[in-house]
PDB file of N, CA, C and O in Angstrom:
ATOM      1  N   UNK A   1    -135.259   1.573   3.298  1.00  0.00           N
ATOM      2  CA  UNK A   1    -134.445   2.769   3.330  1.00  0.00           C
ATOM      3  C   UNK A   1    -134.658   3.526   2.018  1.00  0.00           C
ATOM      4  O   UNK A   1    -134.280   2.941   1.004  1.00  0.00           O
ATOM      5  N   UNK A   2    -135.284   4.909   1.864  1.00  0.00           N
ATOM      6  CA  UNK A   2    -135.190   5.702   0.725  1.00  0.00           C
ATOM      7  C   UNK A   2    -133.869   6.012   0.619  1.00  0.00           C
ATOM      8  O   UNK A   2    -132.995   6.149   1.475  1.00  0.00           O
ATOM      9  N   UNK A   3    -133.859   6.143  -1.146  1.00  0.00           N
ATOM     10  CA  UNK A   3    -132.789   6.861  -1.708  1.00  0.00           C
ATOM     11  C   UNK A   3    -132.277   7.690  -1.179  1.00  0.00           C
ATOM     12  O   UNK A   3    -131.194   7.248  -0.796  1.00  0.00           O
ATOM     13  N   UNK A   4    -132.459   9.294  -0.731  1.00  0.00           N
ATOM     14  CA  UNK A   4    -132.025   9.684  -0.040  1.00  0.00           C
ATOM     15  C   UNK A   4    -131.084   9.516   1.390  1.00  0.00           C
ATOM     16  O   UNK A   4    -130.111  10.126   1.833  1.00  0.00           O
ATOM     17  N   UNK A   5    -131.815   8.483   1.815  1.00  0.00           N
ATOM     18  CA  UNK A   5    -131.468   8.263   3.264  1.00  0.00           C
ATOM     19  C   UNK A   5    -130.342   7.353   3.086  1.00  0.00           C
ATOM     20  O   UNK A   5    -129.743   7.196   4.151  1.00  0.00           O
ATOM     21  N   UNK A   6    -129.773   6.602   1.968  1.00  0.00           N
ATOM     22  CA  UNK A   6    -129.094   5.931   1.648  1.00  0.00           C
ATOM     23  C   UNK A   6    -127.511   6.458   1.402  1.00  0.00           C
ATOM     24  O   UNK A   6    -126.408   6.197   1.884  1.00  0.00           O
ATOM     25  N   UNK A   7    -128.172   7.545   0.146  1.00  0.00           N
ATOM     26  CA  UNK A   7    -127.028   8.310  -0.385  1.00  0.00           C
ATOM     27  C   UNK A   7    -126.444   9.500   1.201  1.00  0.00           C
ATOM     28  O   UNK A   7    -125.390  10.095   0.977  1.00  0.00           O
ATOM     29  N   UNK A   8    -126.954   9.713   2.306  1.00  0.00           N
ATOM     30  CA  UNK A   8    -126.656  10.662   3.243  1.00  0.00           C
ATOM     31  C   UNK A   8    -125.969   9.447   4.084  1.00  0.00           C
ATOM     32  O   UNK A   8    -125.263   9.877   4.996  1.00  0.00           O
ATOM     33  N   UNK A   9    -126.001   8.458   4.015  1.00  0.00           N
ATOM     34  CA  UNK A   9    -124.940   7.180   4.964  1.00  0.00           C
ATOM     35  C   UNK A   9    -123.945   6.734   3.936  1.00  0.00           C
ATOM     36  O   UNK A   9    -122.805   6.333   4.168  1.00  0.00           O
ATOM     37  N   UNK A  10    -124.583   6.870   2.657  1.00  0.00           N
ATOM     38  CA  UNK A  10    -122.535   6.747   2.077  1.00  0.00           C
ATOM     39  C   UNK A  10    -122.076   8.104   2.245  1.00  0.00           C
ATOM     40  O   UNK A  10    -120.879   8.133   2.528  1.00  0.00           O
ATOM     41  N   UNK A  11    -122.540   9.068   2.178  1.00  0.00           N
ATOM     42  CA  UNK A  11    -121.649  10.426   2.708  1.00  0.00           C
ATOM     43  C   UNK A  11    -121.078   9.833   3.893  1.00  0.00           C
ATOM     44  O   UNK A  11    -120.005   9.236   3.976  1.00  0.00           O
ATOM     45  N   UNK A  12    -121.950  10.077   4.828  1.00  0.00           N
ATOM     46  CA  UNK A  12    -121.582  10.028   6.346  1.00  0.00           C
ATOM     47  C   UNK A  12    -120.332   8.444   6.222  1.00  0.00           C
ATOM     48  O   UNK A  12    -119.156   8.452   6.585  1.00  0.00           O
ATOM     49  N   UNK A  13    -120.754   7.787   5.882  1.00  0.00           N
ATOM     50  CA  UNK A  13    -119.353   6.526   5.740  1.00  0.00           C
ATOM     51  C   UNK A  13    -118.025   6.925   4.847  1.00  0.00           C
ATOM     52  O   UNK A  13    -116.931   6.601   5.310  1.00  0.00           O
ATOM     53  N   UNK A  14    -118.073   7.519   3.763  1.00  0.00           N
ATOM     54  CA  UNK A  14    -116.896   7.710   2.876  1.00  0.00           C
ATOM     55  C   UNK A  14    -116.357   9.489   3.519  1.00  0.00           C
ATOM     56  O   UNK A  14    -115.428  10.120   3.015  1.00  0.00           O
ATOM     57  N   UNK A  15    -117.259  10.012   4.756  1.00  0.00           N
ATOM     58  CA  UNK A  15    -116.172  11.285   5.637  1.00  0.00           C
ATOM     59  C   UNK A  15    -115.520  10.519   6.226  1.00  0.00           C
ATOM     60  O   UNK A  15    -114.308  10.620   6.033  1.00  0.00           O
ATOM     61  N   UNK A  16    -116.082   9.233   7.362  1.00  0.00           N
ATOM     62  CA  UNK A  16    -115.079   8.564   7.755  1.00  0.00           C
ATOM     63  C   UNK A  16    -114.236   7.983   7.490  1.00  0.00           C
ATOM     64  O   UNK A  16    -113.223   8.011   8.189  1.00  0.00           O
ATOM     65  N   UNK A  17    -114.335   7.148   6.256  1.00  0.00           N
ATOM     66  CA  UNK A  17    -113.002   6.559   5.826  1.00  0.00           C
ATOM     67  C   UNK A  17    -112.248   7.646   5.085  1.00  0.00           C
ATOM     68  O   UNK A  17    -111.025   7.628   5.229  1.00  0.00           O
ATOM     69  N   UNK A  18    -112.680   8.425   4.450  1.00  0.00           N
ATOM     70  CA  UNK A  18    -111.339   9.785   4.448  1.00  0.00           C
ATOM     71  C   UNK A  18    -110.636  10.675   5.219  1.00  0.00           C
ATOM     72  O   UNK A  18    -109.781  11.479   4.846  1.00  0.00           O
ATOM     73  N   UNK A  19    -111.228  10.394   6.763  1.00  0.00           N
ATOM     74  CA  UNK A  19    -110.949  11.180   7.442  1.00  0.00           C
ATOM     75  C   UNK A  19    -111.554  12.839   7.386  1.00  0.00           C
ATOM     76  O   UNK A  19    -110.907  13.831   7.722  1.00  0.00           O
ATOM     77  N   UNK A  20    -112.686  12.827   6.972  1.00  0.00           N
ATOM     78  CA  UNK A  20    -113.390  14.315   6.583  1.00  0.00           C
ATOM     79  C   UNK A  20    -113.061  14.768   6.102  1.00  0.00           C
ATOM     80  O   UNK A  20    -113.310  15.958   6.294  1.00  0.00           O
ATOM     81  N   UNK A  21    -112.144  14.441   4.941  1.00  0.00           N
ATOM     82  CA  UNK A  21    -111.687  15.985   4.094  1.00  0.00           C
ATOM     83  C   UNK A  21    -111.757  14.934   2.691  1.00  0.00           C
ATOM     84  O   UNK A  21    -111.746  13.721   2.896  1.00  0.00           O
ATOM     85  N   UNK A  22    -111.829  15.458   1.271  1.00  0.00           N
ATOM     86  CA  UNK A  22    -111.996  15.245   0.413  1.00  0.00           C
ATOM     87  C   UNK A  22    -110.512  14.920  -0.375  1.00  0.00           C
ATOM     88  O   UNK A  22    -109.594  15.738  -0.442  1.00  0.00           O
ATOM     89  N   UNK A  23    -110.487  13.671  -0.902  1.00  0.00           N
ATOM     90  CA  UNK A  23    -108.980  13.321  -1.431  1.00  0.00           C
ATOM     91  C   UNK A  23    -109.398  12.846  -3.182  1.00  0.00           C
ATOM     92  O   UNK A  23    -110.473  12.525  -3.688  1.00  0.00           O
ATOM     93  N   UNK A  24    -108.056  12.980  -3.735  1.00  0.00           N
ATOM     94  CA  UNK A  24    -108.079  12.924  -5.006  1.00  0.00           C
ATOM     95  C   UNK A  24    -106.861  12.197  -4.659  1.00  0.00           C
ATOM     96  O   UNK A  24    -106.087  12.460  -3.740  1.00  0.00           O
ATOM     97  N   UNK A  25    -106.774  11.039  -5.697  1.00  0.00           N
ATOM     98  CA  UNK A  25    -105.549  10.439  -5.798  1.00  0.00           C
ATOM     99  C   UNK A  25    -104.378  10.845  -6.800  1.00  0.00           C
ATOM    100  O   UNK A  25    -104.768  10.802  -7.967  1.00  0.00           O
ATOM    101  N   UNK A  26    -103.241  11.172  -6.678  1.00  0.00           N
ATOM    102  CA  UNK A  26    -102.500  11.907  -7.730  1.00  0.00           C
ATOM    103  C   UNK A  26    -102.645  11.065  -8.840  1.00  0.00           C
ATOM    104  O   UNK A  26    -103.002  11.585  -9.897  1.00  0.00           O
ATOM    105  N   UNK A  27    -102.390   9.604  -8.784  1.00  0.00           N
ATOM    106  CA  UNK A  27    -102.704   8.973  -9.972  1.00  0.00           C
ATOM    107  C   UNK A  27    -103.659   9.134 -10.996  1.00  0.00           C
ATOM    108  O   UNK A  27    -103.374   9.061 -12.191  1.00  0.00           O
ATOM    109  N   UNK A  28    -105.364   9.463 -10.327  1.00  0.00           N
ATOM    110  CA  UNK A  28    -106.419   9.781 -10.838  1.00  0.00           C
ATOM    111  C   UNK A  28    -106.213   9.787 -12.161  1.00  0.00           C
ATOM    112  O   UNK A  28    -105.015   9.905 -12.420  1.00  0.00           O
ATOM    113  N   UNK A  29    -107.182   9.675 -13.478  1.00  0.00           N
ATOM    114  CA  UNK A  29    -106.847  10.074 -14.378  1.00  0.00           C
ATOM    115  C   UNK A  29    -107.383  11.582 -14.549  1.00  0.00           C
ATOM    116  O   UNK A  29    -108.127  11.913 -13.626  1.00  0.00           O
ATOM    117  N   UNK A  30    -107.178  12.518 -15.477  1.00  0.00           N
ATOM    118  CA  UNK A  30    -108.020  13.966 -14.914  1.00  0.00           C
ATOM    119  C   UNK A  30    -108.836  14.529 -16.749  1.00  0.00           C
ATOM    120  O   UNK A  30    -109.407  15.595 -16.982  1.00  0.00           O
ATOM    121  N   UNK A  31    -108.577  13.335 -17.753  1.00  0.00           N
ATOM    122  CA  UNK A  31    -109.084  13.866 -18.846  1.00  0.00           C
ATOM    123  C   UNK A  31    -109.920  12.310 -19.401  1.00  0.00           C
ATOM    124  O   UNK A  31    -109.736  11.133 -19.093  1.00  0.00           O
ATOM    125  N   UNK A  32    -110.694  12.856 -20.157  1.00  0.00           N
ATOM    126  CA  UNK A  32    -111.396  11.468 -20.391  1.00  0.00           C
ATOM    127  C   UNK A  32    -110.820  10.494 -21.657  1.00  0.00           C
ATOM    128  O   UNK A  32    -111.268   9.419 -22.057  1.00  0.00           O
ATOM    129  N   UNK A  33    -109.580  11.331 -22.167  1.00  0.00           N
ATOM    130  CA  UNK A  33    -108.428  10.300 -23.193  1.00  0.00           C
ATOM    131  C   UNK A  33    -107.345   9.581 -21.940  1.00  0.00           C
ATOM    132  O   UNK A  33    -106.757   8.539 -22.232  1.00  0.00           O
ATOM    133  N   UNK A  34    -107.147  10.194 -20.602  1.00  0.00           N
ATOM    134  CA  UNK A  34    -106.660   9.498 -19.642  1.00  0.00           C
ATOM    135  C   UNK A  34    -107.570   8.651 -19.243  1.00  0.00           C
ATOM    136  O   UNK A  34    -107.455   7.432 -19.372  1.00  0.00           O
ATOM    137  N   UNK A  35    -108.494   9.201 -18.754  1.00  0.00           N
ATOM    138  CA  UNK A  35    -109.320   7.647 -18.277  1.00  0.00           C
ATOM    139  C   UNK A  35    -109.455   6.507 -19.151  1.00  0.00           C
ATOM    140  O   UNK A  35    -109.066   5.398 -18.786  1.00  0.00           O
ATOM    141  N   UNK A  36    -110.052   6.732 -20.439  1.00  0.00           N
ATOM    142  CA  UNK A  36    -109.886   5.692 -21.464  1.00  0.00           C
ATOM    143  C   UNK A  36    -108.925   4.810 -21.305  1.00  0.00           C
ATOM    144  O   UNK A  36    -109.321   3.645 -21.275  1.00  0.00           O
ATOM    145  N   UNK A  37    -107.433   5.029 -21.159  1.00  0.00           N
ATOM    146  CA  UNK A  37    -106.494   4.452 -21.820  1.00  0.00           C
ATOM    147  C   UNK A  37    -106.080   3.771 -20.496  1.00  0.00           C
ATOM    148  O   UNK A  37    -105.809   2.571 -20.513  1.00  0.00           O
ATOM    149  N   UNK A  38    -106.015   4.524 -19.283  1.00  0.00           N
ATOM    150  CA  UNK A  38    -105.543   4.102 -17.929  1.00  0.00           C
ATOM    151  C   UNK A  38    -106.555   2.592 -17.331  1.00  0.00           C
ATOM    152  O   UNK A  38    -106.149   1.477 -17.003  1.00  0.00           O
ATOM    153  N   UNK A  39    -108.196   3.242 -17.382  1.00  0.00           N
ATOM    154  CA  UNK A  39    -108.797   2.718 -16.632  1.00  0.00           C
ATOM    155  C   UNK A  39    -110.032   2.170 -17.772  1.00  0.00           C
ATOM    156  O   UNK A  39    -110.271   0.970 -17.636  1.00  0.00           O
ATOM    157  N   UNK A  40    -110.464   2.540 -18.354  1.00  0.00           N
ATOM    158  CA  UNK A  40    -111.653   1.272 -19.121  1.00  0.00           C
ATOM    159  C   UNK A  40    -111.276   0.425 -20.062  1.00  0.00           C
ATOM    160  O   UNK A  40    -111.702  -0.729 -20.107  1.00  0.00           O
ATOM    161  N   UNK A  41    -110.318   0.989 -21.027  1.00  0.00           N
ATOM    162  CA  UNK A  41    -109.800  -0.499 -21.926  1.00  0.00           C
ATOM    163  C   UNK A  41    -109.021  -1.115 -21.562  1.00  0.00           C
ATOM    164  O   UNK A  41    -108.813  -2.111 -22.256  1.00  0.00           O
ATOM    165  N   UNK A  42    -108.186  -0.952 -20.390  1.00  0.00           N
ATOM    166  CA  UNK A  42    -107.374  -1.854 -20.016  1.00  0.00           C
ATOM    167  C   UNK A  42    -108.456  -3.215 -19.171  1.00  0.00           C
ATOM    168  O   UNK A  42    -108.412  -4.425 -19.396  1.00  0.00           O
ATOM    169  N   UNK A  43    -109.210  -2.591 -18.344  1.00  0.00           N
ATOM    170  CA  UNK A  43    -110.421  -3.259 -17.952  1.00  0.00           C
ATOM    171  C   UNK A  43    -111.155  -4.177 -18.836  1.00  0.00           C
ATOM    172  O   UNK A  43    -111.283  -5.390 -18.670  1.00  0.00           O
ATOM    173  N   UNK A  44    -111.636  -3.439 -19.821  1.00  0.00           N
ATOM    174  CA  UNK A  44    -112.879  -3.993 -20.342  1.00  0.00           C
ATOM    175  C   UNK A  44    -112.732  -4.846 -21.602  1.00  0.00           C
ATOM    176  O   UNK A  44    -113.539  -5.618 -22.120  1.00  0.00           O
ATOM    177  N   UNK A  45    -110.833  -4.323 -22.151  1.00  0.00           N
ATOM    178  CA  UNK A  45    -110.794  -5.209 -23.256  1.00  0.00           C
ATOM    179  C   UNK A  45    -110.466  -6.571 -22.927  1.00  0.00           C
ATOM    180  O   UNK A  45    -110.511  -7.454 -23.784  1.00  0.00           O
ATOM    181  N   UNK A  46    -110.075  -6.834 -21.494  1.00  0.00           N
ATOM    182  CA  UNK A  46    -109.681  -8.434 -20.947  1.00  0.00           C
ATOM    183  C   UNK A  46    -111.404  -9.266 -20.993  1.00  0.00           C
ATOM    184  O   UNK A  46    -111.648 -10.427 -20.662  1.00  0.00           O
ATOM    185  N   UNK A  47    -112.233  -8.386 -21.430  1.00  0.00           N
ATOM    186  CA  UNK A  47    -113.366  -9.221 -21.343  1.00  0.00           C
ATOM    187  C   UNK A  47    -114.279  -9.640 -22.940  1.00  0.00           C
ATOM    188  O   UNK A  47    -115.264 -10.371 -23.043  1.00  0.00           O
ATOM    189  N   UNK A  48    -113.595  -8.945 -23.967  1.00  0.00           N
ATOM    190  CA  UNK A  48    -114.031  -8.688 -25.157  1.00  0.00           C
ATOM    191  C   UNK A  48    -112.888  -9.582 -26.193  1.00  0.00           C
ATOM    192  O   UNK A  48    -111.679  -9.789 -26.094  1.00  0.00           O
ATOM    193  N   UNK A  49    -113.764  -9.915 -27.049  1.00  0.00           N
ATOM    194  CA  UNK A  49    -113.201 -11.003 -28.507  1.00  0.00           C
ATOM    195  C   UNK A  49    -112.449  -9.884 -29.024  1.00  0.00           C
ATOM    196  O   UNK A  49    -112.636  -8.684 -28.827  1.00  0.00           O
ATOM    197  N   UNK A  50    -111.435 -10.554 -29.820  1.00  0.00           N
ATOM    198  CA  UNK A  50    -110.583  -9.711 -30.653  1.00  0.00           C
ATOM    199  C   UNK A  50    -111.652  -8.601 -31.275  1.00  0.00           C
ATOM    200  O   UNK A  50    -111.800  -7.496 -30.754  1.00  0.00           O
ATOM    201  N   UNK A  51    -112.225  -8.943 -32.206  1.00  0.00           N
ATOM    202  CA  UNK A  51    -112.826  -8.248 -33.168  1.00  0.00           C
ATOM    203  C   UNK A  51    -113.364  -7.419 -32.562  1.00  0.00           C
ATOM    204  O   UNK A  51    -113.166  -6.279 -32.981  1.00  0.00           O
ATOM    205  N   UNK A  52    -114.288  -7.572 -31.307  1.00  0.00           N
ATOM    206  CA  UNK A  52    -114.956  -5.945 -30.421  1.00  0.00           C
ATOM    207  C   UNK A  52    -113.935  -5.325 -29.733  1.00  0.00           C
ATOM    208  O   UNK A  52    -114.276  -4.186 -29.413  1.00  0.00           O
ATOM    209  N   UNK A  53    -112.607  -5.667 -29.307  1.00  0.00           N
ATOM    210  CA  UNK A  53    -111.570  -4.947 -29.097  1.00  0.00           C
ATOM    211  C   UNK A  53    -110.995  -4.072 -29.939  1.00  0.00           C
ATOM    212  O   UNK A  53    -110.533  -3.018 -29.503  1.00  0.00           O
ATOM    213  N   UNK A  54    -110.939  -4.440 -31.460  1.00  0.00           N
ATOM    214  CA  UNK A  54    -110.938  -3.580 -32.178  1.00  0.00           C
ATOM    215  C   UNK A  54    -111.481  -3.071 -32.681  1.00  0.00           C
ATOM    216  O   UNK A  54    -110.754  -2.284 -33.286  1.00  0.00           O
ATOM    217  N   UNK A  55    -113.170  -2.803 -33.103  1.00  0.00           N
ATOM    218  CA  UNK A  55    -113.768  -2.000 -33.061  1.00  0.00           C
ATOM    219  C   UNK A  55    -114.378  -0.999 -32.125  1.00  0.00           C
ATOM    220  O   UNK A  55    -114.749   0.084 -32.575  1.00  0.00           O
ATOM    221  N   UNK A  56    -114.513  -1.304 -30.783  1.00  0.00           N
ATOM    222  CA  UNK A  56    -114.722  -0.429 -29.719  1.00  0.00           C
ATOM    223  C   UNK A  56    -113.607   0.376 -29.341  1.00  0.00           C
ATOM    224  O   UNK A  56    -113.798   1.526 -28.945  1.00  0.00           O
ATOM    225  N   UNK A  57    -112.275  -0.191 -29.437  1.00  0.00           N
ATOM    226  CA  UNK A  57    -110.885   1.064 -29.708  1.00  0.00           C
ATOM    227  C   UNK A  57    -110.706   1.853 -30.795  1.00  0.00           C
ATOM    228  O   UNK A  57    -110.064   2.892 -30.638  1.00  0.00           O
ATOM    229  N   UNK A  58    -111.153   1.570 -31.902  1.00  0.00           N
ATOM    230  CA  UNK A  58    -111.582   2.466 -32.830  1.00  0.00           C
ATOM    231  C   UNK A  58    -112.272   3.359 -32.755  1.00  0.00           C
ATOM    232  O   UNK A  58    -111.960   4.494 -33.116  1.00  0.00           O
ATOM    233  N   UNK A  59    -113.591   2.957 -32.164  1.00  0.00           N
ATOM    234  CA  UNK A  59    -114.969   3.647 -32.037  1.00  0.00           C
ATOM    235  C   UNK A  59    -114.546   4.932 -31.252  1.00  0.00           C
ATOM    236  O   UNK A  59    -114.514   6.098 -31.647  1.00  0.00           O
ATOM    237  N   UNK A  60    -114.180   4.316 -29.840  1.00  0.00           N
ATOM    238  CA  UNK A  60    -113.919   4.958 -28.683  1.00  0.00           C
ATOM    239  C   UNK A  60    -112.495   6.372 -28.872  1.00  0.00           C
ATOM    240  O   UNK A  60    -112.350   7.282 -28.056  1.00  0.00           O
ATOM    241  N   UNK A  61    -111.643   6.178 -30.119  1.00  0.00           N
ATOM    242  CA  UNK A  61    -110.833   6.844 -30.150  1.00  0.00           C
ATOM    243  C   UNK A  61    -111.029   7.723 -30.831  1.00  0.00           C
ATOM    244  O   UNK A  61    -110.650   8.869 -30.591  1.00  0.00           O
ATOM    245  N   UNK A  62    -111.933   7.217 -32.251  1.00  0.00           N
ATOM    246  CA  UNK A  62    -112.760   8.836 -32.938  1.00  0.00           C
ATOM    247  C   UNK A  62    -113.565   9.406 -32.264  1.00  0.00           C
ATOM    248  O   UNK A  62    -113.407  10.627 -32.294  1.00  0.00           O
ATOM    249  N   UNK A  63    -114.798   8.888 -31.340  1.00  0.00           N
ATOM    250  CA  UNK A  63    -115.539   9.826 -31.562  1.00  0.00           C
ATOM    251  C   UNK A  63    -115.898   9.768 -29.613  1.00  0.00           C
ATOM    252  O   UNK A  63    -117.031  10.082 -29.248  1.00  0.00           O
ATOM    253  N   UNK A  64    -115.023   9.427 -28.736  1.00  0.00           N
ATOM    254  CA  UNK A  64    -114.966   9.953 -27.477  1.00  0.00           C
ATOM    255  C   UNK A  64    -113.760  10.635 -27.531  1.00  0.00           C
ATOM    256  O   UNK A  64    -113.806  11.835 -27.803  1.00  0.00           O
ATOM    257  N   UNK A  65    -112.313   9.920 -27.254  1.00  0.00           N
ATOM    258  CA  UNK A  65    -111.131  11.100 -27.690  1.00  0.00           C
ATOM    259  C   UNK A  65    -110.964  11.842 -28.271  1.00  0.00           C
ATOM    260  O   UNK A  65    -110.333  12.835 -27.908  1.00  0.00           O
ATOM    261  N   UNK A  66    -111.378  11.712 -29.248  1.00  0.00           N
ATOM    262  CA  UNK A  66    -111.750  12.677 -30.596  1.00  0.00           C
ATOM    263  C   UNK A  66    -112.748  14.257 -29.652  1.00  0.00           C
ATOM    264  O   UNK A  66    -112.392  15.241 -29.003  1.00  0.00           O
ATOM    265  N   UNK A  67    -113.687  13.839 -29.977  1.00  0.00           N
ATOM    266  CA  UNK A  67    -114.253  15.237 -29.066  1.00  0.00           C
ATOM    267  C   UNK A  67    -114.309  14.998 -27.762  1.00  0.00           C
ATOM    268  O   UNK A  67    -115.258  15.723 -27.465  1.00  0.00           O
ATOM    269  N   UNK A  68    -113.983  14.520 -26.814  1.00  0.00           N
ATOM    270  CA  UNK A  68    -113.802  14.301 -24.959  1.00  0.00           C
ATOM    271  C   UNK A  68    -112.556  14.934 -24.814  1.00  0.00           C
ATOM    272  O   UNK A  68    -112.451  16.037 -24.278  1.00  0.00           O
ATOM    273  N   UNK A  69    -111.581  14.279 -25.273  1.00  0.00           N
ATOM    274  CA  UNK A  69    -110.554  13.426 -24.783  1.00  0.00           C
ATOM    275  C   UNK A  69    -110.005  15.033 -24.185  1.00  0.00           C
ATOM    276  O   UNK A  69    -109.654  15.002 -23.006  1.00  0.00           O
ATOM    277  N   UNK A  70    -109.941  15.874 -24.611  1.00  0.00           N
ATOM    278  CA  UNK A  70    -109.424  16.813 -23.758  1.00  0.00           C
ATOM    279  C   UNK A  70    -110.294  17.575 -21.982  1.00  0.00           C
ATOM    280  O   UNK A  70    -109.888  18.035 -20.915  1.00  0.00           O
ATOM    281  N   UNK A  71    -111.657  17.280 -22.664  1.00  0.00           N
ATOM    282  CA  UNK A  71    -112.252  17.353 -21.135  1.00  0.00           C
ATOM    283  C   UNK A  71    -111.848  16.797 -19.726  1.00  0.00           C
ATOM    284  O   UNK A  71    -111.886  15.584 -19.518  1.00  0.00           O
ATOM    285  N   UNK A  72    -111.410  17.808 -18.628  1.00  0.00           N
ATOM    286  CA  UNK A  72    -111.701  17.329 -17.178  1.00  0.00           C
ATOM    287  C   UNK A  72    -112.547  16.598 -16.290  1.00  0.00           C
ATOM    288  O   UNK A  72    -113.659  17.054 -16.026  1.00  0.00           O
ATOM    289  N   UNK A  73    -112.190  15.609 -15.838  1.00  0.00           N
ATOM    290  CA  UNK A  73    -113.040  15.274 -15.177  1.00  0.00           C
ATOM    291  C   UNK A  73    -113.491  16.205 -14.114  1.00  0.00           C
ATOM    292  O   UNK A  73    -113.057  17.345 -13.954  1.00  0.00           O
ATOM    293  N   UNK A  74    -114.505  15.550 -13.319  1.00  0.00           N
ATOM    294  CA  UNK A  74    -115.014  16.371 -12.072  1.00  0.00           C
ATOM    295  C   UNK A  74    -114.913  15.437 -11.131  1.00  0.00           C
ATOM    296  O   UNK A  74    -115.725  14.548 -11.388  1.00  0.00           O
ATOM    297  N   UNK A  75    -114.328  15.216 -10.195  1.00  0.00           N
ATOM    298  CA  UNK A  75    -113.859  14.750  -9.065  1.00  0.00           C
ATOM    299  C   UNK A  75    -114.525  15.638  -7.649  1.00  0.00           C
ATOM    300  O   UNK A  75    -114.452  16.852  -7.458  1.00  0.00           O
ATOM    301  N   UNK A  76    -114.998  14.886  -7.011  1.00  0.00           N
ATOM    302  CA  UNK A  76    -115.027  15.648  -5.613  1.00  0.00           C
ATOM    303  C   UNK A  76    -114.513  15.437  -4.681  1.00  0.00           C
ATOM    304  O   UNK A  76    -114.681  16.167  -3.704  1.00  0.00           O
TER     305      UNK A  76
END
């Protein structure tokens, strides 16, 4: 199966399980200092040693929140 032909059957599968119309969950996060905080470090720090927990929350708070953190996501 080519790429293409792949990515046109998860379309065609994710119209059906939405019922054809395009949904956003209100929860969603919609900025990338929301996503951070909601959905990847809560994730990713259950997998990381103290010490890269606190340097990758550091990291991640100067210089993605720092200039991201107010950006929208794009959702479709």
């Amino acid at each position: 199966m080519s790429k293409s032909t792949a990515d046109e059957n998860r379309q065609e599968f994710m119209r059906e399980i939405n019922g054809g119309r395009k949904t956003v969950l209100a929860t969603c996060p919609s900025t990338m200092h929301e996503f951070l905080e909601q959905v990847y470090l809560p994730f990713y720090c259950r997998k990381w040693k103290e010490s890269t927990k606190m340097t990758t929350e550091r990291r991640s708070n100067q210089h993605i929140i720092g200039d991201l953190g107010t950006v929208l996501q794009q959702f479709l």
